[in-house]
mmJSON file of the N, C-alpha and C atoms, coordinates in Angstrom:
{"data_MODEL":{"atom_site":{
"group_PDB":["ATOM","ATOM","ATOM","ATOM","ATOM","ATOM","ATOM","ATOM","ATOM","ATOM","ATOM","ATOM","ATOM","ATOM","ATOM","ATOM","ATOM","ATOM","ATOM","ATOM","ATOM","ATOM","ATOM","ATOM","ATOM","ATOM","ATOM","ATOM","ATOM","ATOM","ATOM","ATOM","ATOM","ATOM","ATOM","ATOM","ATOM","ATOM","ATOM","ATOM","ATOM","ATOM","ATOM","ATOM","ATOM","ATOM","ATOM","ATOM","ATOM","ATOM","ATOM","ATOM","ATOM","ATOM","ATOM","ATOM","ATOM","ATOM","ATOM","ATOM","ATOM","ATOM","ATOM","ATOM","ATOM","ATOM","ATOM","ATOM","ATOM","ATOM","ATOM","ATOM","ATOM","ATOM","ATOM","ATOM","ATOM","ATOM","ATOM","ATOM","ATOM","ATOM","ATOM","ATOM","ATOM","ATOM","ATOM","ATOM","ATOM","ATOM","ATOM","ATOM","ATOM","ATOM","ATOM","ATOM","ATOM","ATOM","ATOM","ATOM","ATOM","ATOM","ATOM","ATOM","ATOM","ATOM","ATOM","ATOM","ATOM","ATOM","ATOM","ATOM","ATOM","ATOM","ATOM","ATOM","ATOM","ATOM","ATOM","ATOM","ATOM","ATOM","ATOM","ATOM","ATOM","ATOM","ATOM","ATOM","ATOM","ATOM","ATOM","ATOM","ATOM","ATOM","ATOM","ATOM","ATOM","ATOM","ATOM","ATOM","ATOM","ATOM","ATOM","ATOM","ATOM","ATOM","ATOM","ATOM","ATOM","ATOM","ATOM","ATOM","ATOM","ATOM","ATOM","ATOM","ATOM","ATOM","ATOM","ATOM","ATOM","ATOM","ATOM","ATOM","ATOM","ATOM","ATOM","ATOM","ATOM","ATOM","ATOM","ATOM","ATOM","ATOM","ATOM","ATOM","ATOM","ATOM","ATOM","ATOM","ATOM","ATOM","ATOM","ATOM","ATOM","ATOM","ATOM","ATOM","ATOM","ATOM","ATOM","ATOM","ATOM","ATOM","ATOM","ATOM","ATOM","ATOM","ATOM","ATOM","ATOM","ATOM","ATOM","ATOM","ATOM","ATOM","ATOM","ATOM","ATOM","ATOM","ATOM","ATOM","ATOM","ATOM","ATOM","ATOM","ATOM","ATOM","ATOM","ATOM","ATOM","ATOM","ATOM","ATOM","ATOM","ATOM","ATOM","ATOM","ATOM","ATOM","ATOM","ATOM","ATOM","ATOM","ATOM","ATOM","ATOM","ATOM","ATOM","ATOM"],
"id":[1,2,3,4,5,6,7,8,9,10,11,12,13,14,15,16,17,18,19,20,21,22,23,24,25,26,27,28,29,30,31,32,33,34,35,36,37,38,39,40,41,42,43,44,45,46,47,48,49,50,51,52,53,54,55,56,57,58,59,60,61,62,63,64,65,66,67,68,69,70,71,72,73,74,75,76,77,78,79,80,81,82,83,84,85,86,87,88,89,90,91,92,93,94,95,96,97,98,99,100,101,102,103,104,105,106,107,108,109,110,111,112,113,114,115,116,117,118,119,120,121,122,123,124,125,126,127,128,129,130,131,132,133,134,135,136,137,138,139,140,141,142,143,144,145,146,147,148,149,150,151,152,153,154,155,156,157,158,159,160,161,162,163,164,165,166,167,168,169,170,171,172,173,174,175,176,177,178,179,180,181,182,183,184,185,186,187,188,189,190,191,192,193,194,195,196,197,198,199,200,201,202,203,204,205,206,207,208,209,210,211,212,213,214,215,216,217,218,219,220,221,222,223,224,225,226,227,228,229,230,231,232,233,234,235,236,237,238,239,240],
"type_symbol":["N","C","C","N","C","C","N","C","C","N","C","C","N","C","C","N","C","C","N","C","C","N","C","C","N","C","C","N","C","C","N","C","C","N","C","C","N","C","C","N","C","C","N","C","C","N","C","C","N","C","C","N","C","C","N","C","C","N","C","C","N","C","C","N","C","C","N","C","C","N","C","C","N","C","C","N","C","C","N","C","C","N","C","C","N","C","C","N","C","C","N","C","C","N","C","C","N","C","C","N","C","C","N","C","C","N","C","C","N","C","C","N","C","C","N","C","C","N","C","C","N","C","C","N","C","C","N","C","C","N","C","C","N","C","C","N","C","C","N","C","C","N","C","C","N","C","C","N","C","C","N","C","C","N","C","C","N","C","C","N","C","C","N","C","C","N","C","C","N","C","C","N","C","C","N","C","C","N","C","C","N","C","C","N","C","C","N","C","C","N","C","C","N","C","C","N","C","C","N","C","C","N","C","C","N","C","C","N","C","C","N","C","C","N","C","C","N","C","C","N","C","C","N","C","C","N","C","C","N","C","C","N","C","C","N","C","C","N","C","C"],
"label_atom_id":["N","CA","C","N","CA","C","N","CA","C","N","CA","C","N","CA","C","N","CA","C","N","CA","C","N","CA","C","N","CA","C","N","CA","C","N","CA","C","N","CA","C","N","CA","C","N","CA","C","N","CA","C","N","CA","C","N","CA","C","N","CA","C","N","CA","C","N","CA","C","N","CA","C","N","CA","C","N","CA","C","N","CA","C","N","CA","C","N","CA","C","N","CA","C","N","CA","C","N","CA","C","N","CA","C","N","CA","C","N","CA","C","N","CA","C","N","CA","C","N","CA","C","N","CA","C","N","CA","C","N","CA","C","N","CA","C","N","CA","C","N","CA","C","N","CA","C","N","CA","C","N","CA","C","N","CA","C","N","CA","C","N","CA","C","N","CA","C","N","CA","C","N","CA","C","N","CA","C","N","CA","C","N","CA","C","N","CA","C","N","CA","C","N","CA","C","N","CA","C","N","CA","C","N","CA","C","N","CA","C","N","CA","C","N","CA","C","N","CA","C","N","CA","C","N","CA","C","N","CA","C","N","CA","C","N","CA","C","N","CA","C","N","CA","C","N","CA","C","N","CA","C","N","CA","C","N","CA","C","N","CA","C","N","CA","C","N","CA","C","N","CA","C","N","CA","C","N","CA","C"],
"label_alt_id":[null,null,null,null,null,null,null,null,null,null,null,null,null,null,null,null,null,null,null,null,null,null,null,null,null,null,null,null,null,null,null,null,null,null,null,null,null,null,null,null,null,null,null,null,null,null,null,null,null,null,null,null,null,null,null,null,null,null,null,null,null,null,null,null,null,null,null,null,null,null,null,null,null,null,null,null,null,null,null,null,null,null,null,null,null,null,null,null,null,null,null,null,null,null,null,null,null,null,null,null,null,null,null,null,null,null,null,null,null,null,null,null,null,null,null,null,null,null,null,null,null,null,null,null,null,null,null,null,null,null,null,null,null,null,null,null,null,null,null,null,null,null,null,null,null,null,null,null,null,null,null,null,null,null,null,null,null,null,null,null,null,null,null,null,null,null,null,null,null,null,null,null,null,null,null,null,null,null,null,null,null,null,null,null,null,null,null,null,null,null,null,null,null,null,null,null,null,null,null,null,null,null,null,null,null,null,null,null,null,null,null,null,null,null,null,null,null,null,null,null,null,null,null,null,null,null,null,null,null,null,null,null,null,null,null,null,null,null,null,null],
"label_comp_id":["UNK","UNK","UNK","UNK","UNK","UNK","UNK","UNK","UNK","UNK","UNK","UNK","UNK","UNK","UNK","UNK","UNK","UNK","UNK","UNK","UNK","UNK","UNK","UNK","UNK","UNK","UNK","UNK","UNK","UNK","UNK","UNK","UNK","UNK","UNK","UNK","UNK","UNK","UNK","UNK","UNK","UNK","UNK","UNK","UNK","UNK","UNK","UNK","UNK","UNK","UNK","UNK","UNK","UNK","UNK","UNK","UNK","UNK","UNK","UNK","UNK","UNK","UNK","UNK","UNK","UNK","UNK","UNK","UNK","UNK","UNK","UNK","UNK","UNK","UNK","UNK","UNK","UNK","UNK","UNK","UNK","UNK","UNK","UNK","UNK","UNK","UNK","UNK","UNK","UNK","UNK","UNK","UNK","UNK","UNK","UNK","UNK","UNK","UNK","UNK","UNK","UNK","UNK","UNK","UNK","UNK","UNK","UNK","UNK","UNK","UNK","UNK","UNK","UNK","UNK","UNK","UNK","UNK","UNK","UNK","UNK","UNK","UNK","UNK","UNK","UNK","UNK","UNK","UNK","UNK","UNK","UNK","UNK","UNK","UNK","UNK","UNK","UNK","UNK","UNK","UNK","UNK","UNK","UNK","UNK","UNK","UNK","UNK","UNK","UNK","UNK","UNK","UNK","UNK","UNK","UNK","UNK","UNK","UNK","UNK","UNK","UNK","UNK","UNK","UNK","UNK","UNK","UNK","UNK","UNK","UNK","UNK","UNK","UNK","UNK","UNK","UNK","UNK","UNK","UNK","UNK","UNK","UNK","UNK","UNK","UNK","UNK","UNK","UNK","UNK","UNK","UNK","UNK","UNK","UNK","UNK","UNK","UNK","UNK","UNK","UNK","UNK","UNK","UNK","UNK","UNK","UNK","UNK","UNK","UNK","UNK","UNK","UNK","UNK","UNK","UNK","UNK","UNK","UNK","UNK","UNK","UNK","UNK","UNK","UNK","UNK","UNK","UNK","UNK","UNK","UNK","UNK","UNK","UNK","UNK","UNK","UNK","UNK","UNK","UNK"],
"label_asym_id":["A","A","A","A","A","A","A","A","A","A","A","A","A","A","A","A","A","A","A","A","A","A","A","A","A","A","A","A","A","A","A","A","A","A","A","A","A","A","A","A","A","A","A","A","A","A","A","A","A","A","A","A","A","A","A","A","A","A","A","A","A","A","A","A","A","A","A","A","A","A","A","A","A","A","A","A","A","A","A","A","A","A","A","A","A","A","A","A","A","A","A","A","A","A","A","A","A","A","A","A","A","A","A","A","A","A","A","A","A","A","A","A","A","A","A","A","A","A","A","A","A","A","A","A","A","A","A","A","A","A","A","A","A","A","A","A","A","A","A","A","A","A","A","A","A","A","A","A","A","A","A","A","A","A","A","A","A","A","A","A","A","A","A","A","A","A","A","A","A","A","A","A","A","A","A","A","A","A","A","A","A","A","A","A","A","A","A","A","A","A","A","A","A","A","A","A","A","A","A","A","A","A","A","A","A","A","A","A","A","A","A","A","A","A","A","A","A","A","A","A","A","A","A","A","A","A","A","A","A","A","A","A","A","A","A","A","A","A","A","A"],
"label_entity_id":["1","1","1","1","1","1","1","1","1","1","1","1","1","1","1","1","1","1","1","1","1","1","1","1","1","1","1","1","1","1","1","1","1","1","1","1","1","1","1","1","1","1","1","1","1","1","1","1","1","1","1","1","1","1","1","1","1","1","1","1","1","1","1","1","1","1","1","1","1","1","1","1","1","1","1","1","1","1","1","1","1","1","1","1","1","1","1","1","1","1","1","1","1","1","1","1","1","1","1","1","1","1","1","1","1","1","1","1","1","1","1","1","1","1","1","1","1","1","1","1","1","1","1","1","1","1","1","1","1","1","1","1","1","1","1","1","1","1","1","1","1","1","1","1","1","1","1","1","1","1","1","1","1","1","1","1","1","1","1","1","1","1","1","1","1","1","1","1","1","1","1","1","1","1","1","1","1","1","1","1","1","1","1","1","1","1","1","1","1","1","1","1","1","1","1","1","1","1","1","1","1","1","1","1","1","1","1","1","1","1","1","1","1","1","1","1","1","1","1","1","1","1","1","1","1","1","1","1","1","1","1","1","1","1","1","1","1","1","1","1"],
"label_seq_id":[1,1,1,2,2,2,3,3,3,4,4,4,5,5,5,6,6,6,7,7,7,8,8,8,9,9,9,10,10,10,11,11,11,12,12,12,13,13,13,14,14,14,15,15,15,16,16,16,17,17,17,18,18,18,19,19,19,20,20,20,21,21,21,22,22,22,23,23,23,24,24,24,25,25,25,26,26,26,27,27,27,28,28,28,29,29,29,30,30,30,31,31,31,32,32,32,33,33,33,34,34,34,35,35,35,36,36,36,37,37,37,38,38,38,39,39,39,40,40,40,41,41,41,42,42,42,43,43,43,44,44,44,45,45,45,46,46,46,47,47,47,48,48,48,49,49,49,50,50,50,51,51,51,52,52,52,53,53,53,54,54,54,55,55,55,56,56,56,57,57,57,58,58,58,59,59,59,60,60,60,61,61,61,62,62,62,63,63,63,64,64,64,65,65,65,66,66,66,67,67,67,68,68,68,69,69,69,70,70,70,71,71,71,72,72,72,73,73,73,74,74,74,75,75,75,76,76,76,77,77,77,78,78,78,79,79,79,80,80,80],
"pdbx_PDB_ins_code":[null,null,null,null,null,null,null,null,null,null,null,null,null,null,null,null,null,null,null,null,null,null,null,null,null,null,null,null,null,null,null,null,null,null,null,null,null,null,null,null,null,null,null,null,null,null,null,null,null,null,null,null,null,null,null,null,null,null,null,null,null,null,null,null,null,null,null,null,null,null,null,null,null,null,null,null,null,null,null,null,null,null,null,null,null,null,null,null,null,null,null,null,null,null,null,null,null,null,null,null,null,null,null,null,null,null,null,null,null,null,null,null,null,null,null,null,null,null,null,null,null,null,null,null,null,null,null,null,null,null,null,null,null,null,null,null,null,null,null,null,null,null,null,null,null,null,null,null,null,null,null,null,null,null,null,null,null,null,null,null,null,null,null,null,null,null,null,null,null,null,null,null,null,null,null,null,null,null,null,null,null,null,null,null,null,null,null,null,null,null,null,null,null,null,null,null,null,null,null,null,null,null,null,null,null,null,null,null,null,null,null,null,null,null,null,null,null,null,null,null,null,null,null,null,null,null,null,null,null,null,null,null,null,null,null,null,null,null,null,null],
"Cartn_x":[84.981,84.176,83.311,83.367,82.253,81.138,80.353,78.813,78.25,79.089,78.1,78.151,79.742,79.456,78.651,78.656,77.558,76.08,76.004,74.522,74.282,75.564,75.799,75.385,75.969,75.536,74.097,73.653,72.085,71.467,71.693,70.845,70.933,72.281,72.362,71.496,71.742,70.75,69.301,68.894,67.473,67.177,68.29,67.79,67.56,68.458,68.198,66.911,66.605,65.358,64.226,63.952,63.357,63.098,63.822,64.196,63.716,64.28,63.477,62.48,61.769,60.548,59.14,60.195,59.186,59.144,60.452,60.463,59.282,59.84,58.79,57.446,56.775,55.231,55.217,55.166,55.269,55.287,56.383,56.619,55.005,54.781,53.833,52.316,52.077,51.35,51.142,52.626,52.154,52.468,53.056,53.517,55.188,55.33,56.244,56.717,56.161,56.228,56.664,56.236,56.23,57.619,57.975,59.484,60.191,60.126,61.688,61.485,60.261,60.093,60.948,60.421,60.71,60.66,58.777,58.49,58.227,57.506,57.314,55.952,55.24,53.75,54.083,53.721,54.096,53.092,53.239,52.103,52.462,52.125,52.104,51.934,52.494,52.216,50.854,49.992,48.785,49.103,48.054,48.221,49.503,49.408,51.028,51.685,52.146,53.056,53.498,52.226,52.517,53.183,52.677,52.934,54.65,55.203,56.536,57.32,56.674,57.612,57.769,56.472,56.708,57.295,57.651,58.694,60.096,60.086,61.339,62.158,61.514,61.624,61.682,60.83,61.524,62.794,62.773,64.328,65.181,65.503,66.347,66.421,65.602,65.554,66.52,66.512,67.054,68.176,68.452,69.917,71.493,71.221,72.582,73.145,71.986,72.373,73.027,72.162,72.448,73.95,74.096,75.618,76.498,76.387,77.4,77.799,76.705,76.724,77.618,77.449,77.951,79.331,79.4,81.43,81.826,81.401,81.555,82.117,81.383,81.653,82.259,82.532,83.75,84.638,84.88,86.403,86.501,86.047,86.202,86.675,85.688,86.524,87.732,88.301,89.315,90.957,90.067,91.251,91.435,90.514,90.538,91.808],
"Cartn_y":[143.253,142.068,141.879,140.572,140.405,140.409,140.622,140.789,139.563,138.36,136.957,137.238,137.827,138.099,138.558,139.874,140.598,140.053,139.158,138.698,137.825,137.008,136.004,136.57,137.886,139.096,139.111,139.742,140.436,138.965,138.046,136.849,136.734,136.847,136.278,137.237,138.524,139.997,139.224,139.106,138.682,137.607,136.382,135.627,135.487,137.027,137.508,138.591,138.851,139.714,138.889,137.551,136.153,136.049,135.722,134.864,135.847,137.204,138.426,138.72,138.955,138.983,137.519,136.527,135.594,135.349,135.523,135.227,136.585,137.727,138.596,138.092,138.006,137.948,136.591,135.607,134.53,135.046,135.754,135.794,136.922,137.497,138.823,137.55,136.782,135.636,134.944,134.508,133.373,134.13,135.312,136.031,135.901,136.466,136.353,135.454,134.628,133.432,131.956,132.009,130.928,131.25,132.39,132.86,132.111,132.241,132.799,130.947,130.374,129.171,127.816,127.094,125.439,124.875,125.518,125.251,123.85,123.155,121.798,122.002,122.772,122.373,122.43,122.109,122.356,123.507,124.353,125.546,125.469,126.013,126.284,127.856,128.533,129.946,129.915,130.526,130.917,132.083,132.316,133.496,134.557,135.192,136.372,135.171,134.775,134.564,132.905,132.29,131.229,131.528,132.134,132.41,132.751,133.676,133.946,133.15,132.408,130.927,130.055,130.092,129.098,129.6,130.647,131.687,131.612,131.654,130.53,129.842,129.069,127.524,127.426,128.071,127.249,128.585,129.918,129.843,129.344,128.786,128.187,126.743,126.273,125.273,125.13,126.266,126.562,127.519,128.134,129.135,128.278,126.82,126.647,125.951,125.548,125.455,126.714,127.926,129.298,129.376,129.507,129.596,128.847,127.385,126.553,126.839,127.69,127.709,128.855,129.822,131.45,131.366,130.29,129.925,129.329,128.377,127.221,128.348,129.4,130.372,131.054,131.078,132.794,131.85,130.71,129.845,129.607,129.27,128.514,129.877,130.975,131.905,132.623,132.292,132.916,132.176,131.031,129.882,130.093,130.878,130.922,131.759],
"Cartn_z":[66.982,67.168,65.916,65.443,64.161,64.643,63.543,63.567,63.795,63.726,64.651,65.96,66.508,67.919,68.722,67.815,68.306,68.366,67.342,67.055,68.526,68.756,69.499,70.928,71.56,72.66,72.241,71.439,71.395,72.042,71.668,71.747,73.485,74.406,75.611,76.176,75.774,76.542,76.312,75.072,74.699,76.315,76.122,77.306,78.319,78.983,80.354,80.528,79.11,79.227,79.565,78.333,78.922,80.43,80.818,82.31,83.098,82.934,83.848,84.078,82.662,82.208,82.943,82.71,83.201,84.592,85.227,86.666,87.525,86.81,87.92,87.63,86.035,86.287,86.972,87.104,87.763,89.602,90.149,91.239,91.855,90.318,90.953,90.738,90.221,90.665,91.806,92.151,93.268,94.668,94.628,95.846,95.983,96.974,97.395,98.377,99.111,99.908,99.088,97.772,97.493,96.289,95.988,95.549,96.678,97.572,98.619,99.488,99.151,99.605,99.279,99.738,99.417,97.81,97.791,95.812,96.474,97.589,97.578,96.541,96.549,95.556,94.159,93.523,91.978,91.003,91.262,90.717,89.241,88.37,86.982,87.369,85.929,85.97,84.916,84.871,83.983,83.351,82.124,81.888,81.204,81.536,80.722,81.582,82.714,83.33,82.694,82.463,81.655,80.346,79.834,78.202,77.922,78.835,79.182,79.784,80.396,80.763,79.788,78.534,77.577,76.499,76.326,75.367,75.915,76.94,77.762,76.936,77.58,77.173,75.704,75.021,73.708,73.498,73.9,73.346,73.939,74.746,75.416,74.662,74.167,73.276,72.154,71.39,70.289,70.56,71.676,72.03,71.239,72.034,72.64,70.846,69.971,68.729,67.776,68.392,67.603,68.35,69.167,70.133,69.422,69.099,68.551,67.074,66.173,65.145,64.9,65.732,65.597,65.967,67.093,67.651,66.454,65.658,64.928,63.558,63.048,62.047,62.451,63.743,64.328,64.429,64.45,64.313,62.833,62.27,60.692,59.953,59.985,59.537,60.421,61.154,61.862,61.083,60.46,59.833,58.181,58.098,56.274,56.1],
"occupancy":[1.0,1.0,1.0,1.0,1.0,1.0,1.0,1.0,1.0,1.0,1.0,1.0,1.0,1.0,1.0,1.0,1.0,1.0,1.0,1.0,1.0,1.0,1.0,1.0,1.0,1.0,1.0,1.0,1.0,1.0,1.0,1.0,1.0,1.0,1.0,1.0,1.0,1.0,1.0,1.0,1.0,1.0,1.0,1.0,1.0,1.0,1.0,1.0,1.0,1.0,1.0,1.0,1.0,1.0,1.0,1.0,1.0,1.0,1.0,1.0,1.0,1.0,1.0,1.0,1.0,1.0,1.0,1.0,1.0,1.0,1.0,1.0,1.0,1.0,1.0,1.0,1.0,1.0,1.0,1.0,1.0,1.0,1.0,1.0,1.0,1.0,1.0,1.0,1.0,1.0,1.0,1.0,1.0,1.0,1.0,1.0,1.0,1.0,1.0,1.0,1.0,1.0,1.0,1.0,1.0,1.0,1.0,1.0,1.0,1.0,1.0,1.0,1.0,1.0,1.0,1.0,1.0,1.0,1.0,1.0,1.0,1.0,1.0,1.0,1.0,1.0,1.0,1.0,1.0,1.0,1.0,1.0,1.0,1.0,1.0,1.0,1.0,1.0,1.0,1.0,1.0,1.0,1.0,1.0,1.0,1.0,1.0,1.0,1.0,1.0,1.0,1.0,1.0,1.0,1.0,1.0,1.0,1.0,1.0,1.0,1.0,1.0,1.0,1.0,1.0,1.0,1.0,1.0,1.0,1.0,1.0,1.0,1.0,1.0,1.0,1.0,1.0,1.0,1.0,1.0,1.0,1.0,1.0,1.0,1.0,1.0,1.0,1.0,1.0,1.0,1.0,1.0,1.0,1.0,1.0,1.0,1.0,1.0,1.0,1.0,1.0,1.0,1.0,1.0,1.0,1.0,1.0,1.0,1.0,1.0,1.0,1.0,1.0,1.0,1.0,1.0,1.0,1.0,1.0,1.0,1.0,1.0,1.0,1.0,1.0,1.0,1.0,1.0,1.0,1.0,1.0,1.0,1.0,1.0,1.0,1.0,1.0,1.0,1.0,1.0],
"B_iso_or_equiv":[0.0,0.0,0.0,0.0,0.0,0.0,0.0,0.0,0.0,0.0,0.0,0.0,0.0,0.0,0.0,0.0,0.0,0.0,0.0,0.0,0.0,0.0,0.0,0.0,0.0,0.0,0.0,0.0,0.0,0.0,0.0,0.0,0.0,0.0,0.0,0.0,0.0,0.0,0.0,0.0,0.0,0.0,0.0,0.0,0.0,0.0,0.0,0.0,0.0,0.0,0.0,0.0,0.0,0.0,0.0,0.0,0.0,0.0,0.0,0.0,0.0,0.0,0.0,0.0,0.0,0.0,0.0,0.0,0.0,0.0,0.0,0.0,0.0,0.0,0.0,0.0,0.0,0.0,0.0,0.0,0.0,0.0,0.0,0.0,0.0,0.0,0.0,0.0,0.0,0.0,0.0,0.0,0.0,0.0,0.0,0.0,0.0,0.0,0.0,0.0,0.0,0.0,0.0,0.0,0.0,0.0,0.0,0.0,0.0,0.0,0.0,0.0,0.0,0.0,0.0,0.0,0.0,0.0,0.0,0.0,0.0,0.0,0.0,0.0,0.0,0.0,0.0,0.0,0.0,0.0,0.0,0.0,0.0,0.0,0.0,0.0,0.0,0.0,0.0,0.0,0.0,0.0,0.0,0.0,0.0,0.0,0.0,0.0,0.0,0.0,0.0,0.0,0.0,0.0,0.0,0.0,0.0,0.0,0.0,0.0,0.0,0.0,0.0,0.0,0.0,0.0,0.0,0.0,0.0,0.0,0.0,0.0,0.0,0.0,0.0,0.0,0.0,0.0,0.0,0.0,0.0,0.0,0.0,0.0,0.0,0.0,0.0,0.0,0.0,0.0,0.0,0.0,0.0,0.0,0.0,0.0,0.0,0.0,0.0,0.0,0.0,0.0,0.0,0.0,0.0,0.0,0.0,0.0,0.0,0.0,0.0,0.0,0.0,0.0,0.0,0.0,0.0,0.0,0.0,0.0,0.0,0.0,0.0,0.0,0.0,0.0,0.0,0.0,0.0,0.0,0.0,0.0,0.0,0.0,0.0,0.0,0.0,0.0,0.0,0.0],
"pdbx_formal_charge":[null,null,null,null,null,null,null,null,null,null,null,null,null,null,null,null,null,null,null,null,null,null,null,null,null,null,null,null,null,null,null,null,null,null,null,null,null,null,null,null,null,null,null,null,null,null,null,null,null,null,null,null,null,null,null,null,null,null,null,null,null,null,null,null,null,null,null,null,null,null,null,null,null,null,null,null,null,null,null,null,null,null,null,null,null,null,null,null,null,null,null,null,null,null,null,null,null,null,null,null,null,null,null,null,null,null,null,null,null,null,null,null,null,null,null,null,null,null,null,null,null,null,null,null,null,null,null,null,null,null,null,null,null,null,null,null,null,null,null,null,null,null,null,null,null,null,null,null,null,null,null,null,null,null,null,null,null,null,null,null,null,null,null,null,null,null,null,null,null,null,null,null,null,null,null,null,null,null,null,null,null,null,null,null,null,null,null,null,null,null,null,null,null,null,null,null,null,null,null,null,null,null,null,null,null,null,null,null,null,null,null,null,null,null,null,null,null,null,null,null,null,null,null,null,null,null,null,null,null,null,null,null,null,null,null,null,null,null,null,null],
"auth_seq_id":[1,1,1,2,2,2,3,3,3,4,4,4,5,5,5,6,6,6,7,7,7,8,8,8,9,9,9,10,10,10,11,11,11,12,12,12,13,13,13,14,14,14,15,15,15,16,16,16,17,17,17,18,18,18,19,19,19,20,20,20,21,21,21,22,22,22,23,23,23,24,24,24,25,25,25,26,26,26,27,27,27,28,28,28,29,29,29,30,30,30,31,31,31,32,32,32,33,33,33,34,34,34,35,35,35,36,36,36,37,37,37,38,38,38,39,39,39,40,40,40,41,41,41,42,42,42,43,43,43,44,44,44,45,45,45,46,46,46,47,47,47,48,48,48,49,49,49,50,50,50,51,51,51,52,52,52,53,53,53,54,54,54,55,55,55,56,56,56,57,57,57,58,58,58,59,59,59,60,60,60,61,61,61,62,62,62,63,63,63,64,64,64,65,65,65,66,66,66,67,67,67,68,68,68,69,69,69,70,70,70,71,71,71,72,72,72,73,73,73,74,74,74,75,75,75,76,76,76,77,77,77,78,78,78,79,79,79,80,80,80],
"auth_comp_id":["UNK","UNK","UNK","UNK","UNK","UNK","UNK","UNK","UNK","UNK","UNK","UNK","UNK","UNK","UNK","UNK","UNK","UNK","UNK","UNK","UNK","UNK","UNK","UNK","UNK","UNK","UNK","UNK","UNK","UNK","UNK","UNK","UNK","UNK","UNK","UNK","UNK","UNK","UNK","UNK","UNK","UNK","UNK","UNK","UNK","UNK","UNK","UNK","UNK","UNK","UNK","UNK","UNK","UNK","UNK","UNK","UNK","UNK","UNK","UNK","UNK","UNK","UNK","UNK","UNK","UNK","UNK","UNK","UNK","UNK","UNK","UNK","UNK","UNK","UNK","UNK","UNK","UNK","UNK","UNK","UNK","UNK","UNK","UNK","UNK","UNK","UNK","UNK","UNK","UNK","UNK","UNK","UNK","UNK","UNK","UNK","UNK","UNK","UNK","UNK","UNK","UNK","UNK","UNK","UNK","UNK","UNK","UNK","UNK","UNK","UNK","UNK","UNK","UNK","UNK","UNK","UNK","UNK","UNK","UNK","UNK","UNK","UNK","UNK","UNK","UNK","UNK","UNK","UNK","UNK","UNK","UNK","UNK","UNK","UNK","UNK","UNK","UNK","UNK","UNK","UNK","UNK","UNK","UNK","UNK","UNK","UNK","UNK","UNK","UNK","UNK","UNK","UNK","UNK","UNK","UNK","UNK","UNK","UNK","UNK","UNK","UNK","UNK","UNK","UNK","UNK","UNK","UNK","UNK","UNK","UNK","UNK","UNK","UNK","UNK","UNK","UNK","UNK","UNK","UNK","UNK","UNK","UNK","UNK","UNK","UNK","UNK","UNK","UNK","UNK","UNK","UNK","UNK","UNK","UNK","UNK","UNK","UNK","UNK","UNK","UNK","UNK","UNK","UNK","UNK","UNK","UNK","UNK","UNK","UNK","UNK","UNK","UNK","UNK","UNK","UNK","UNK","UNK","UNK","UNK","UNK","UNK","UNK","UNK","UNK","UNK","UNK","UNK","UNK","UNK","UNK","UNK","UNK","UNK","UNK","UNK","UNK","UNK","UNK","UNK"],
"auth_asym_id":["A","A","A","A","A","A","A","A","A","A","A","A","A","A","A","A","A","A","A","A","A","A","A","A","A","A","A","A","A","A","A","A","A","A","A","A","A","A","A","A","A","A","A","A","A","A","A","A","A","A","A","A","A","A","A","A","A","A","A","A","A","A","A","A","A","A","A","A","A","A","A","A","A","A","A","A","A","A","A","A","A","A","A","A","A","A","A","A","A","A","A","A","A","A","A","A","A","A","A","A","A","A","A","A","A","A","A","A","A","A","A","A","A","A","A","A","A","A","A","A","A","A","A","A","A","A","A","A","A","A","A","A","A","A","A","A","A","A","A","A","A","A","A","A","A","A","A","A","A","A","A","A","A","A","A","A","A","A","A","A","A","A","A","A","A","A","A","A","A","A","A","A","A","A","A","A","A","A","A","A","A","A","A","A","A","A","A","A","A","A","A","A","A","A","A","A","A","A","A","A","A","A","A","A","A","A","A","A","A","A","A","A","A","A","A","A","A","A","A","A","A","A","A","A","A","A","A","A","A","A","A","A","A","A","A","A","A","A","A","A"],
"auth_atom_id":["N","CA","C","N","CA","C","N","CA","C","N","CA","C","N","CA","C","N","CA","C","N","CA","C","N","CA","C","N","CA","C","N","CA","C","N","CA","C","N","CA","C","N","CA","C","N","CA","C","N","CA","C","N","CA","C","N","CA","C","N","CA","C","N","CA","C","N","CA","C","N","CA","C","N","CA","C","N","CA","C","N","CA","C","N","CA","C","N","CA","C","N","CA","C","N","CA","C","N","CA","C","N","CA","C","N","CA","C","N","CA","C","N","CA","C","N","CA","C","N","CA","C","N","CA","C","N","CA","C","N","CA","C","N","CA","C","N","CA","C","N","CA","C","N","CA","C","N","CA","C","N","CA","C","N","CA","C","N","CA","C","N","CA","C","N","CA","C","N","CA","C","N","CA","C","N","CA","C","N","CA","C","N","CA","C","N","CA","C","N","CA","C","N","CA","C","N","CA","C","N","CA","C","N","CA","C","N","CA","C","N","CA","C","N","CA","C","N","CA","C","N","CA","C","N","CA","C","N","CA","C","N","CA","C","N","CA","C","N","CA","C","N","CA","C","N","CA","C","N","CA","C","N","CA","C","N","CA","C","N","CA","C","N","CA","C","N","CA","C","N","CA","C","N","CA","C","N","CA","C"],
"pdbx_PDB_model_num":[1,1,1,1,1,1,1,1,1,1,1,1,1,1,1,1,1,1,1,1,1,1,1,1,1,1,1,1,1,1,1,1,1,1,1,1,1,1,1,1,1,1,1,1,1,1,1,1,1,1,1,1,1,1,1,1,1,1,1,1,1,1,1,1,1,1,1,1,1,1,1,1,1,1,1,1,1,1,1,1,1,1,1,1,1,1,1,1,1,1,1,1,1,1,1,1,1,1,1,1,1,1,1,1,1,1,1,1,1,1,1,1,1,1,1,1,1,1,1,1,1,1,1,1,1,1,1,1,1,1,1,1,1,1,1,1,1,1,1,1,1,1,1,1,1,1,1,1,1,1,1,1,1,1,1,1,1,1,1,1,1,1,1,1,1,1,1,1,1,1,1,1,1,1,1,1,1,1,1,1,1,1,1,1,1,1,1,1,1,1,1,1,1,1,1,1,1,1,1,1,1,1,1,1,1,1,1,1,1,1,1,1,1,1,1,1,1,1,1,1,1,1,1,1,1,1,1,1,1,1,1,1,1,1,1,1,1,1,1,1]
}}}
């Protein structure tokens, strides 16, 4: 596997570390009632739990460009 691939892996792990990371402090915030709930109120996370939701979000912002770029070079060079 080339080393974009790999780069391409480290990055999806990174995003499930994200998402992990933010979903528990968030859930260890609002409880557990409002995890397993409806979500009719609209809470914000504060705090660490905010801050990791907004580290989120922007990589997820910028993933799906790094993704296209790393397929885009693992094909182009597969053709040289």
């Amino acid at each position: 596997m080339s080393a974009e691939l790999w780069c391409l892996f480290g990055a999806v792990v990174m995003a499930l570390v994200h998402l992990t990371a933010a979903s528990f402090t968030f859930k260890a915030q609002v409880s557990n009632a409002y995890s397993v709930g409806p979500r009719d109120a609209d809470i914000k996370p504060t705090g660490v739990a905010g801050r990791l939701d907004r580290a989120q979000r922007n990589f997820l912002e910028t993933f799906a460009a790094f993704a296209a770029a790393v397929l885009m070079l693992t094909h182009l060079d597969g053709e040289g």
